[in-house]
C-alpha positions in Angstrom: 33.4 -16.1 -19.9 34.8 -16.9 -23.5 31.8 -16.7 -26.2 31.4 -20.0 -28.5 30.3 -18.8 -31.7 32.2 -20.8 -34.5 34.1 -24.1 -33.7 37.1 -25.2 -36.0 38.7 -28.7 -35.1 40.2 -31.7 -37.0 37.8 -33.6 -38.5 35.4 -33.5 -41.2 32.8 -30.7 -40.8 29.7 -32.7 -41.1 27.3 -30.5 -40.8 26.7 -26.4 -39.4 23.6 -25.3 -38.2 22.1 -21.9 -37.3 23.6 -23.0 -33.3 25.1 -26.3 -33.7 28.7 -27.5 -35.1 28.6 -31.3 -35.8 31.7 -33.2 -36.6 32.0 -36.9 -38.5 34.1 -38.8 -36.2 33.8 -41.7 -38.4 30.8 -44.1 -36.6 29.8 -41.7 -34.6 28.8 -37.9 -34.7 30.5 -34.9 -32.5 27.3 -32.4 -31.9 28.5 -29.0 -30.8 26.3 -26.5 -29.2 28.1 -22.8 -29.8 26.6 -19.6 -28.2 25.3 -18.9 -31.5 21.7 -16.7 -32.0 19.0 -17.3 -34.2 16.0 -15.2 -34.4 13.9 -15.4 -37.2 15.7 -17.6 -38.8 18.6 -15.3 -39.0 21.9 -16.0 -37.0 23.6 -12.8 -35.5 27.2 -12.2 -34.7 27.1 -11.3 -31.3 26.6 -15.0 -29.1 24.8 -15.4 -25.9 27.1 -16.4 -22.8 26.4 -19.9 -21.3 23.6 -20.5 -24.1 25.2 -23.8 -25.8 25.9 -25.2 -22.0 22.4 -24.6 -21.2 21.6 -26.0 -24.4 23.9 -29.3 -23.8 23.0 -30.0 -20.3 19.7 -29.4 -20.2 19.1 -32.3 -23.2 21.3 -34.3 -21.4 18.6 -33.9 -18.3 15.4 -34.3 -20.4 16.9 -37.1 -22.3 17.7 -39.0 -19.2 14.1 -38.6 -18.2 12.2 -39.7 -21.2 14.7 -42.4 -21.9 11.7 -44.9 -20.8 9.5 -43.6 -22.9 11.6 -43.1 -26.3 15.6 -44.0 -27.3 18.2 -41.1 -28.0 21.1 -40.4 -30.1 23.7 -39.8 -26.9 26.6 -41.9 -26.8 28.2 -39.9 -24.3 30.4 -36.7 -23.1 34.0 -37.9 -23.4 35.9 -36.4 -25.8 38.4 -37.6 -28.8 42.1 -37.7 -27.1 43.1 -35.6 -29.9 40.9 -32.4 -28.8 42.7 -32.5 -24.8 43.5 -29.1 -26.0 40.4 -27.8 -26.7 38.6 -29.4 -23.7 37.9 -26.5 -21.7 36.7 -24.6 -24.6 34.2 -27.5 -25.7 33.0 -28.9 -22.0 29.5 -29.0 -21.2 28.5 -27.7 -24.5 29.4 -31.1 -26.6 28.0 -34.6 -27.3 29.3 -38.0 -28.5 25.9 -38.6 -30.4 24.7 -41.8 -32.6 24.7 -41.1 -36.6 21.1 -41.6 -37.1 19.4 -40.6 -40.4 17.2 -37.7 -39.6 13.6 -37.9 -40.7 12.7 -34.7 -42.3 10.1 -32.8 -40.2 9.7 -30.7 -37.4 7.6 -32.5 -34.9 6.1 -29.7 -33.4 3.3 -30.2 -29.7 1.1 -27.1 -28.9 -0.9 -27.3 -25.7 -1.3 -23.6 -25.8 -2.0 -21.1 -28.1 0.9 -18.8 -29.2 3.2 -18.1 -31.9 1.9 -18.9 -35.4 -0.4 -21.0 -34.4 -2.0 -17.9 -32.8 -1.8 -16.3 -36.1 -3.1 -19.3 -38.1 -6.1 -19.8 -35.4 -7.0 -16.0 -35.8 -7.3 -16.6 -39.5 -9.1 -19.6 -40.0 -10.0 -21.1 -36.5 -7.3 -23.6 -37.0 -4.0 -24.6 -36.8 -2.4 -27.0 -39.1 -5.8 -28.0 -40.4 -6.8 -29.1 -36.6 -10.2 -27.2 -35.7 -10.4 -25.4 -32.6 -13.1 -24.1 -30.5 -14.3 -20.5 -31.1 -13.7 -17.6 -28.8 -9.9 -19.0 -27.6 -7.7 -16.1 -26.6 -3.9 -15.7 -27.4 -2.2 -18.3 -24.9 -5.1 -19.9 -23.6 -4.8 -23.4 -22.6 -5.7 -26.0 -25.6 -8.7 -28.9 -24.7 -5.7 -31.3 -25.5 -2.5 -30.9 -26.8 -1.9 -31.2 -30.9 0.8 -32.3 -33.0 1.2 -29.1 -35.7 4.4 -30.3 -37.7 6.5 -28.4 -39.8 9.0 -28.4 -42.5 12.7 -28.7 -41.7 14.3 -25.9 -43.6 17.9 -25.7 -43.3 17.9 -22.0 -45.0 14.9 -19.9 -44.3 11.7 -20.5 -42.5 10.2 -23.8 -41.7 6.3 -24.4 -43.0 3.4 -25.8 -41.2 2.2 -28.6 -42.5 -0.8 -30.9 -42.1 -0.4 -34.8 -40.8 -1.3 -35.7 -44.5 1.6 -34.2 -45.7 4.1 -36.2 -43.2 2.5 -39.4 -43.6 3.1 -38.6 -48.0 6.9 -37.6 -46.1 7.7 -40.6 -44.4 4.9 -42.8 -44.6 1.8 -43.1 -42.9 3.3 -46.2 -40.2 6.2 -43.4 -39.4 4.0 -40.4 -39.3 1.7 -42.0 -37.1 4.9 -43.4 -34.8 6.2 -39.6 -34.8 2.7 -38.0 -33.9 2.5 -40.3 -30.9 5.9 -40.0 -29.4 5.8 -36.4 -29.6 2.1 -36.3 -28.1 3.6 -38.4 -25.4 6.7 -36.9 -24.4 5.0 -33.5 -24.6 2.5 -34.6 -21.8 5.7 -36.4 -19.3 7.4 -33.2 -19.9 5.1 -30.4 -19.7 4.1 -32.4 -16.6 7.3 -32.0 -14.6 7.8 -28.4 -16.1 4.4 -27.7 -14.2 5.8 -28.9 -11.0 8.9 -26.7 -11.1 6.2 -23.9 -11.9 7.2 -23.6 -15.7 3.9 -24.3 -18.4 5.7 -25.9 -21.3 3.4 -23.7 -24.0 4.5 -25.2 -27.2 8.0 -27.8 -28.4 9.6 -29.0 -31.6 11.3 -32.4 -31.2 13.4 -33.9 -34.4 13.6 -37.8 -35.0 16.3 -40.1 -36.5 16.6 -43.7 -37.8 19.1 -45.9 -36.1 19.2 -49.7 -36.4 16.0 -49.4 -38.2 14.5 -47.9 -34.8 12.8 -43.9 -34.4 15.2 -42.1 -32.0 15.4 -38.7 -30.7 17.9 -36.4 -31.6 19.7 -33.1 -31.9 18.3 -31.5 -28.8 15.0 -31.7 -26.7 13.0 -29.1 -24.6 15.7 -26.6 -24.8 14.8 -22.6 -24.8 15.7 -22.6 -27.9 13.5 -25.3 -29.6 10.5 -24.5 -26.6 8.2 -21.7 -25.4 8.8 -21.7 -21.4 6.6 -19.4 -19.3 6.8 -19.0 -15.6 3.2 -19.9 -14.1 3.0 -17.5 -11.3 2.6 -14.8 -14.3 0.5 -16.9 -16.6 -2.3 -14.7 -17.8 -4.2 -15.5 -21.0 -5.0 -12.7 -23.7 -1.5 -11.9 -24.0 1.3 -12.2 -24.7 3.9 -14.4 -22.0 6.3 -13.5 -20.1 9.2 -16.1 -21.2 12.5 -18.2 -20.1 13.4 -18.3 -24.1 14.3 -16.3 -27.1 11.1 -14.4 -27.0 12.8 -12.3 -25.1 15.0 -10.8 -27.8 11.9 -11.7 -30.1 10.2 -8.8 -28.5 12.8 -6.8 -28.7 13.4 -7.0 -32.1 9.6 -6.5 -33.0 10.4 -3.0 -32.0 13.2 -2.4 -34.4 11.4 -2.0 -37.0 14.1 -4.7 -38.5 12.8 -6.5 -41.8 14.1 -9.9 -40.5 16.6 -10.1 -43.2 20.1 -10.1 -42.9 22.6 -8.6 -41.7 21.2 -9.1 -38.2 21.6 -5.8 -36.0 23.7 -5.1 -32.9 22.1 -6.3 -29.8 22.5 -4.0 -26.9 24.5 -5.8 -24.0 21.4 -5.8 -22.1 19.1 -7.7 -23.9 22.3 -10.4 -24.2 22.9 -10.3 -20.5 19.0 -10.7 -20.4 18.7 -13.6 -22.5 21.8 -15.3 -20.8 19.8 -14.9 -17.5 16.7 -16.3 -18.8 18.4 -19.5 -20.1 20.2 -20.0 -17.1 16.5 -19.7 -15.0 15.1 -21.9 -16.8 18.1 -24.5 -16.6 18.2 -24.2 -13.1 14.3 -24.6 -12.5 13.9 -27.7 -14.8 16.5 -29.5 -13.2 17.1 -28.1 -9.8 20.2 -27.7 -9.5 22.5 -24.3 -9.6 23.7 -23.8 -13.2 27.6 -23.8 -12.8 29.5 -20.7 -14.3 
C-alpha cells in the first residue's frame, strides 16, 4: 500500500493543511485527504496507511446521512481528465467540493467529558464558560450535550472560546445558526454511532458560506476531527479506550516529547495500530468491509 503524504499536481495549490491538499480548479475546489499525521498540532513525517481513505469515505457516508438535516460542500468524486494519470494514487481519498467561504471557528459538541474540557472542568467546574454539575468524573456522560467552540488556528493550537466570542466573530444570527446545527447533527449522529455500539464522546464540525447559505464542509465525524469509543468497554473515571488518534496520543504522552517539532519516529506498531483503529471504526459506522 503506497503512503499519501504530500500531493503535487497541475493546478493552483489553494490551500495545505496539517492532512488535507486542496487544489483551485477554478469554480470549484479539489479537497485531498493524504495519510498525513497530526498530533498535537504537529505533523510528522511518517503517514498512516489507508488514513485519508478512511477519512474521504467515511464523510462521504455521514454527509449522505445528515444531508436532511444540513447542506454540504460535495460536488462529487470524478476527477479532472487531466489527472487520468494519477487516478489510482488519488481514489477514494479525494473530493470535487463547492468553494464555500469558511466561517472561522471550530464548532466543537461535547456529550461527554474528555480532552480539555476535562482539564477546563477540573479547574473551574466548567467548560467554555458552560457550568456543570459537581462531582462529574473524566468521561462521564454530560446531562445534555454543549456546543464548546474553538478557534481555527491554521499554525498552532486552537483556543476555546465562549459563545460570546463567536457571536462578536460572525454575528450573533450566525453564531446562533452554527450552535444549533452542530447541537443537532451531534444528537443524529451520536445516535447511529450508538447503534453500531460506538459513543460519539466529543466532534468538531467547520461551516462555510455558499450562495449566501451555512454549509458543511471539510470533513465530518472523522477519527480525526472525533473522539470514538467502543461501548462494550465504556467505563467512566478514565481514560477511553479509542477508534482515533488517542491512540498515538497515549503513546506519545510517554515520550516524554515536548510537543514541539521535529515530530519523533513512530514505531511501526503504533502506525499499524492506528491504521487498524481507523479502519474499525470505518467499517462499524458504515457497515460495510473497508476495501484495501
Amino acid at each position: 500500500m503506497q503512503v499519501i503524504t504530500e500531493t503535487s499536481l497541475p493546478f493552483p495549490l489553494f490551500r495545505r493543511g496539517k492532512v488535507r491538499d486542496t487544489y483551485d480548479l477554478g469554480d470549484s475546489l479539489l479537497m485531498i485527504a493524504t495519510d498525513r499525521l497530526s498530533a498535537f498540532d504537529v505533523v510528522f513525517a511518517q503517514g498512516i496507511p489507508y488514513k485519508g481513505i478512511v477519512l474521504t469515505q467515511l464523510s462521504l457516508f455521514w454527509f449522505d446521512y445528515l444531508k436532511d438535516v444540513v447542506e454540504n460542500h460535495v460536488l462529487g468524486e470524478k476527477l479532472p481528465a487531466s489527472l487520468k494519470k494519477s487516478e489510482e494514487m488519488l481514489a477514494r481519498r479525494s473530493l470535487i467540493v463547492k468553494k464555500a467561504q469558511p466561517l472561522p471557528v471550530e464548532c466543537v459538541v461535547r456529550g461527554y467529558l474528555s480532552g480539555s474540557g476535562w482539564k477546563d472542568y477540573k479547574k473551574s467546574g466548567a467548560v467554555c464558560g458552560i457550568a456543570l454539575p459537581k462531582g462529574l468524573r473524566e468521561s462521564e456522560r454530560l446531562p445534555e450535550p454543549i456546543f464548546t467552540p474553538s478557534t481555527k488556528a491554521d499554525v498552532g493550537h486552537d483556543e476555546n472560546i465562549g459563545f460570546e466570542h463567536v457571536a462578536k466573530k460572525v454575528g450573533e444570527k450566525t453564531a446562533n445558526t452554527l450552535r444549533d446545527l452542530s447541537l443537532k447533527i451531534y444528537k443524529k449522529a451520536s445516535a447511529h454511532a450508538e447503534k453500531c455500539g460506538i459513543i460519539l464522546a466529543d466532534t468538531k464540525f467547520e461551516f462555510g458560506i455558499f450562495n449566501g447559505k451555512i454549509i458543511l464542509i471539510d470533513e465530518v465525524l472523522t477519527p480525526d476531527s472525533s473522539r470514538f469509543w467502543p461501548a462494550d468497554q465504556y467505563s467512566p473515571g478514565r481514560p477511553q479506550p479509542a477508534f482515533d488518534k488517542q491512540y498515538v496520543r497515549d503513546y506519545l504522552e510517554g515520550l516524554g516529547w515536548d510537543k514541539k517539532p521535529p515530530a519523533p519516529q513512530l514505531p511501526e506498531k503504533i502506525i499499524a495500530g492506528t491504521s487498524k483503529r481507523y479502519i474499525e471504526a470505518y467499517e462499524k459506522i458504515t457497515g460495510k468491509k473497508f476495501e484495501r
